[in-house]
N, C-alpha and C positions, 0 to 999 in steps of 0.2 A: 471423502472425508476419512479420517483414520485418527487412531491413538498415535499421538506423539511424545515423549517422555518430554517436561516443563521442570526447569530444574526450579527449587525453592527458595526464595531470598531471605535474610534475615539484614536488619537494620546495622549499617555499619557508622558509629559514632563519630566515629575520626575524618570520614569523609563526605557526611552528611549524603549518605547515598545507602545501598545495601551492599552483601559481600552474598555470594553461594553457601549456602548451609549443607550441599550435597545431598541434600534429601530431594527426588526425583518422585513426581507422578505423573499419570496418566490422564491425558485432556482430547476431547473431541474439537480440531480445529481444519477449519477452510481449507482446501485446496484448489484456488483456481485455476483453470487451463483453458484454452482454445481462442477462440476471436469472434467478432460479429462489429458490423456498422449500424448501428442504430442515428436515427435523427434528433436535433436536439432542439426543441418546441421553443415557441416567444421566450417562452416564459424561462428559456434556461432547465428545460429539467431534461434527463434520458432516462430510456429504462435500462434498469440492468439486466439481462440476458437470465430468462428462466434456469438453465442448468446452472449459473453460477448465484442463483437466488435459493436454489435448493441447496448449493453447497455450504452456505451458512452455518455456522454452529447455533441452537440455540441462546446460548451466551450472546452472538451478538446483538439478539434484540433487533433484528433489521435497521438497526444504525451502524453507520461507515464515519471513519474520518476521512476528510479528502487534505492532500496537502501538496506542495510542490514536491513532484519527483525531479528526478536526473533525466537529461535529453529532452525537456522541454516537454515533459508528460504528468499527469496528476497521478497521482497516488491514492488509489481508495481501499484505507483499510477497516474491515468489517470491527466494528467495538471489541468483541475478544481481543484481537489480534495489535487493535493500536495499545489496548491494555499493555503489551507485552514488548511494543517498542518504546513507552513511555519508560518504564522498566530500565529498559536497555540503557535509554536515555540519562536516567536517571540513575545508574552506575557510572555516568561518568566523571573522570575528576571535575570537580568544579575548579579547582585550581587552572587549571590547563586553558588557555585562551582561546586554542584551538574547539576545544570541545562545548566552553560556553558561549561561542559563536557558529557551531553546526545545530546546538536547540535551539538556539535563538531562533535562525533559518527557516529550522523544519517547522517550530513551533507558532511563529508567527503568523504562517501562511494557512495552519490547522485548521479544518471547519467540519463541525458536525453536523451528518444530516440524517434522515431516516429514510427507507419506504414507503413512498403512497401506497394507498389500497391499489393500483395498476401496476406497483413495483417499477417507481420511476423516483428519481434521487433528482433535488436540484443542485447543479451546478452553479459555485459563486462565481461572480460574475470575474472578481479578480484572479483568479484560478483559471477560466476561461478564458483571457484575456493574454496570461503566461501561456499557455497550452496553444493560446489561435484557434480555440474551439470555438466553431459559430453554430453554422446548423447542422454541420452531421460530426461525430464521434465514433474512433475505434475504440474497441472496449477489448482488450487482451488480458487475460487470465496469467497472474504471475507468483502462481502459489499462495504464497499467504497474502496477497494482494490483487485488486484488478488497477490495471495502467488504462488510463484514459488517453488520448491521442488524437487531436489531429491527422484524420486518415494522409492529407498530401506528406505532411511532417516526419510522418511513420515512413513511406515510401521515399522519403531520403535520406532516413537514417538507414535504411536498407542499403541505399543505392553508394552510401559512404562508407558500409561495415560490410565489407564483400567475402570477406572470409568464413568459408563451408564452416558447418556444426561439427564436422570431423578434424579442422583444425582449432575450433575454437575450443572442443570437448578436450585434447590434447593438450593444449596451454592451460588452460585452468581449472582441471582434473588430474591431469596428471598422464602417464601413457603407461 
């Protein structure tokens, strides 16, 4: 975890959203990183990985949103943090068709869960169902997010995205 500068919003009339006020502070938020397979029990639940349960901010209250990500993975963001892409969200034009069909999307699919006292989050079922999660789940650490994954699913999009982290850091970094 570490301090990240959080820029500040103020209410923007005109577009029923907010605009940057430039006023900048300082906030303790999440950083996930690394992997692990955990099992995912009858009942739909897994646990989330002790180093990425201690990474939590207080703020999140041990609740996550889970929502559909990209490549056919869930999305679990820690309450803090979905605070901040709701936000995001909600700077966007409402005019623009494109953009009130990307919340639609994300928002549709949204579901809030907490931590059992075991530190285990249930998975819905519809979530589950998009992902191909049955009994077992990779759980990958993705900075302000953990990605959920179908372990076989994972190991194809590996086996489809063959390009080293030296070209990939190249193209979308810069050189």
């Amino acid at each position: 975890m570490g301090n990240f500068p959080i820029r500040e919003f103020l209410p923007d009339p005109l577009h029923s959203g907010k605009i940057p006020c430039g006023k900048l502070h300082s906030t303790t938020m999440a950083r996930f990183k690394g992997q692990a397979e955990y099992s995912v029990d009858s009942k739909g639940r897994t646990a989330i990985p002790a180093k990425m349960r201690t990474a939590l901010s207080p703020e999140a209250l041990g609740t996550f949103t889970l929502t559909k990500g990209f490549e056919q993975c869930i999305y679990v963001y820690p309450l803090d943090q979905w605070k901040i892409k709701e936000e995001e969200y909600g700077n966007l034009n409402t005019n623009n068709r494109d953009a009130r069909h990307l919340v639609r999307m994300i928002l549709m699919w949204a579901e809030e869960v907490s931590l059992d006292g075991q530190g285990r989050i249930s998975l819905p079922k519809a979530l589950s169902d998009f992902a191909g999660i049955r009994d077992k789940v990779l759980i990958i650490g993705a900075m302000d997010r953990i990605e959920l994954w179908n372990p076989e699913h994972f190991a194809h999009y590996l086996l489809e995205h063959t390009e080293d982290q030296e070209t990939l850091a190249e193209k979308v970094m810069g050189s």
